[in-house]
C-alpha positions as CSV (number, residue, x, y, z in Angstrom):
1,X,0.0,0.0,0.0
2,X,1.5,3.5,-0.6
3,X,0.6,6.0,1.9
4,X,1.5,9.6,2.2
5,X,1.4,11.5,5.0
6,X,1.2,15.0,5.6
7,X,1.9,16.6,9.0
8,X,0.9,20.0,9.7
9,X,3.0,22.1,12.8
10,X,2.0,24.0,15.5
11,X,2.9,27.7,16.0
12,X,5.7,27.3,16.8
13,X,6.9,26.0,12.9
14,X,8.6,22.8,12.1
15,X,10.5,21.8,15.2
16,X,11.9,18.8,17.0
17,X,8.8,18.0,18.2
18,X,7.5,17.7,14.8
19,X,10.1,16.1,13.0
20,X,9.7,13.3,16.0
21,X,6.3,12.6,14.9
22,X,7.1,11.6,11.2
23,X,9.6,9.6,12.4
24,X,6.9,8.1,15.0
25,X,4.5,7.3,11.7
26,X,7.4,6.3,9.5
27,X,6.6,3.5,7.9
28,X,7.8,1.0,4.6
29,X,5.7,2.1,1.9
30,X,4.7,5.5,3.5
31,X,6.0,9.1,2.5
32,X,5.8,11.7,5.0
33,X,6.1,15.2,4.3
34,X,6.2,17.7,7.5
35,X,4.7,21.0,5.7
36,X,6.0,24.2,6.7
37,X,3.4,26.9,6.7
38,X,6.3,29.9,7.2
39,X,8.5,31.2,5.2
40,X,12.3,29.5,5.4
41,X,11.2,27.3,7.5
42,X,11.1,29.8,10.7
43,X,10.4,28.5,13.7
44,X,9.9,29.9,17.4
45,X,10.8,28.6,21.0
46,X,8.1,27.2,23.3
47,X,9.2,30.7,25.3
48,X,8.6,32.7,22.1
49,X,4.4,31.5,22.0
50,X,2.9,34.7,22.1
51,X,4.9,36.2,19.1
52,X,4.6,32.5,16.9
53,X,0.8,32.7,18.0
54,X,1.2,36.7,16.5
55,X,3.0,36.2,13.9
56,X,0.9,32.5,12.4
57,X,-2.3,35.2,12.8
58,X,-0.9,38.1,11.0
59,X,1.6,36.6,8.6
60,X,-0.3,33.0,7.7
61,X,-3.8,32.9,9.3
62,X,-6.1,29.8,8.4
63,X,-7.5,31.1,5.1
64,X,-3.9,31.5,2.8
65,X,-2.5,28.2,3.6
66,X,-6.0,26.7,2.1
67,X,-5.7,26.7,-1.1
68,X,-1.7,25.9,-1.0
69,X,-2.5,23.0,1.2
70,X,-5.5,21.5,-1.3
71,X,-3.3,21.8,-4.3
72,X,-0.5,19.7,-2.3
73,X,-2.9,17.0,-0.9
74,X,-5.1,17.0,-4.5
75,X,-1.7,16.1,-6.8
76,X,-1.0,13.3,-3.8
77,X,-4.1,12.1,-4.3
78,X,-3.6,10.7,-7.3
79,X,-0.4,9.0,-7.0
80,X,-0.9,7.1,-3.6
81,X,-3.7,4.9,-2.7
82,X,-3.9,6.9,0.6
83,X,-3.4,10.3,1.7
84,X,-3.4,11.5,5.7
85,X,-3.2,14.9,7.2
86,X,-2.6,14.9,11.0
87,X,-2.4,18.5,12.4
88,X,-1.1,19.7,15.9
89,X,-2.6,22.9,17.3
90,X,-2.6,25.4,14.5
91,X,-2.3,22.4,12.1
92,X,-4.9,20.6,13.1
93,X,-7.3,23.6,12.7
94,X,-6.2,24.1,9.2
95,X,-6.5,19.9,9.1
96,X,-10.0,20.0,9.8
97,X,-11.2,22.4,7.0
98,X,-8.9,20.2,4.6
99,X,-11.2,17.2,5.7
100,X,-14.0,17.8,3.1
101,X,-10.9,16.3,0.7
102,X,-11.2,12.9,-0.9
103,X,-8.7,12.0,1.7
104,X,-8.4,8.2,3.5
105,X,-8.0,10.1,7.0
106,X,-7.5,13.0,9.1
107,X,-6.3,13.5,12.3
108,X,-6.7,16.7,14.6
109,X,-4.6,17.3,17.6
110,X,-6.0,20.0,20.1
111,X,-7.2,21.8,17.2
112,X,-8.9,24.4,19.6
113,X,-9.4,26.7,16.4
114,X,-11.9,24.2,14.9
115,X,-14.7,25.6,17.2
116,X,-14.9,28.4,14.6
117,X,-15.5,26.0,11.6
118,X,-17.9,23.6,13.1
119,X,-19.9,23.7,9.6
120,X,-17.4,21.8,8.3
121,X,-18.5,18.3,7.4
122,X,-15.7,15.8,6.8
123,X,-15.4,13.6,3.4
124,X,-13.4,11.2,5.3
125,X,-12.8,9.6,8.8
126,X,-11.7,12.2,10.9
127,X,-10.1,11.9,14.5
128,X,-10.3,14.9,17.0
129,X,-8.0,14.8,19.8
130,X,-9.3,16.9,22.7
131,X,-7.7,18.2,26.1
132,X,-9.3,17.5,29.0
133,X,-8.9,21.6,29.6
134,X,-8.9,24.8,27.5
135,X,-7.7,28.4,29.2
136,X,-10.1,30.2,26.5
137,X,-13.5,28.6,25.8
138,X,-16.3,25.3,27.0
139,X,-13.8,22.2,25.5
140,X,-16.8,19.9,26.6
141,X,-19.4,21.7,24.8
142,X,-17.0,21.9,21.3
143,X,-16.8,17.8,21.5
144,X,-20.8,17.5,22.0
145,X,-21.2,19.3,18.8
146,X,-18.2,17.1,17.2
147,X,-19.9,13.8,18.3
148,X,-23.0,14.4,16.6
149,X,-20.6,15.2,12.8
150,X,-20.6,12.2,10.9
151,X,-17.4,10.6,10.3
152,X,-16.0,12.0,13.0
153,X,-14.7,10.9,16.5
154,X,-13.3,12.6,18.9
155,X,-11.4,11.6,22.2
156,X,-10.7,13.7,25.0
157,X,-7.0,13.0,27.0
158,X,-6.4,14.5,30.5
159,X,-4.2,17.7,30.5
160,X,-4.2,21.1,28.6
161,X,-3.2,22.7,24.9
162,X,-0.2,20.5,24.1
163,X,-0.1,17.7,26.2
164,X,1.2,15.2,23.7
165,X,4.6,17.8,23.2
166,X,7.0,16.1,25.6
167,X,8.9,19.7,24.9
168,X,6.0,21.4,26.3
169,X,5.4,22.4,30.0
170,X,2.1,21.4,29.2
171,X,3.2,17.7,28.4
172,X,1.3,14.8,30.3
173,X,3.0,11.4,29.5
174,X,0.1,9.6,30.5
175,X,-2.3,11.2,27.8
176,X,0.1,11.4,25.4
177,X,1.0,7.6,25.0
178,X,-2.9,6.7,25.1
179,X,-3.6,9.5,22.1
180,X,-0.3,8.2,20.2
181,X,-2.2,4.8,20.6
182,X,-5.3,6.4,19.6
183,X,-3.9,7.7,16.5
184,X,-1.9,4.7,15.5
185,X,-5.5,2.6,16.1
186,X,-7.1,5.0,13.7
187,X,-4.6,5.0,11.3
């Protein structure tokens, strides 16, 4: 089976944490591609989150990378017989709207952005990885309206924004190994 898999960062750009995870999902017959959404590859500190969370909103947003993003996972589309986006964060957000794609699946790590596209219907399976807590809005109330979306399922983990980043302060090991599971399961 050839598989391509597209992984989409946080804020903070492609960093270790990042590159970890397509070597996590590396597989034989699968192609992974971590996509940089800024510009020569920048990428910020964990310290630096308030000007990567400024600069992804002023310099990127979630409407530019669209159309970028559907050309990229279109052409894939026809030369493997399955094409994945997982997303972290900023990524997963941007993962979500790309799920009305003919894609085989999608995955959507605390994607806390998504609450603002909740029209979105997904062409494909997708998987919504939830933290148990959110600083700026009702986390619960976001997965009620995600369980009643067809083809999707979401899970909820214990812990905050960012708890499957072992590079994170907000990293709980517990969660993280039960959502890699989760994700590996779905896959």
């Amino acid at each position: 089976m050839d598989r391509k898999l597209f992984i989409l960062h946080e804020i903070y750009g492609v960093n270790a944490f990042i590159k970890d995870q397509a070597l996590i999902f590396q597989e034989p017959n699968t192609d992974i591609d971590c996509i940089a959404l800024y510009p020569n590859n920048k990428i910020f500190s964990y310290a630096q989150e308030e000007e990567a969370y400024a600069y992804f909103m002023n310099e990127v947003g979630f409407d530019a990378p669209l159309e970028t993003l559907t050309k990229q996972l279109m052409i894939a589309i026809q030369q493997y017989q399955e094409v994945i986006v997982i997303g972290f964060s900023i990524g997963a957000t941007l993962a979500w709207r790309l799920s009305i794609l003919p894609l085989h699946r999608v995955i959507c790590v605390y994607g806390s952005r998504i609450r603002q596209y909740l029209d979105v219907k997904p062409s494909c399976p997708t998987l919504v990885l939830l933290p148990s807590l959110e600083k700026s809005f009702d986390i619960h109330a976001i997965k009620q309206k995600l369980d009643h979306i067809p083809f999707v399922q979401s899970v909820q983990f214990a812990g905050e924004h960012g708890f499957i980043d072992y590079y994170q302060p907000a990293f709980h090991q517990e969660s993280a190994l039960a959502a890699q599971r989760c994700i590996k399961n779905f896959l």
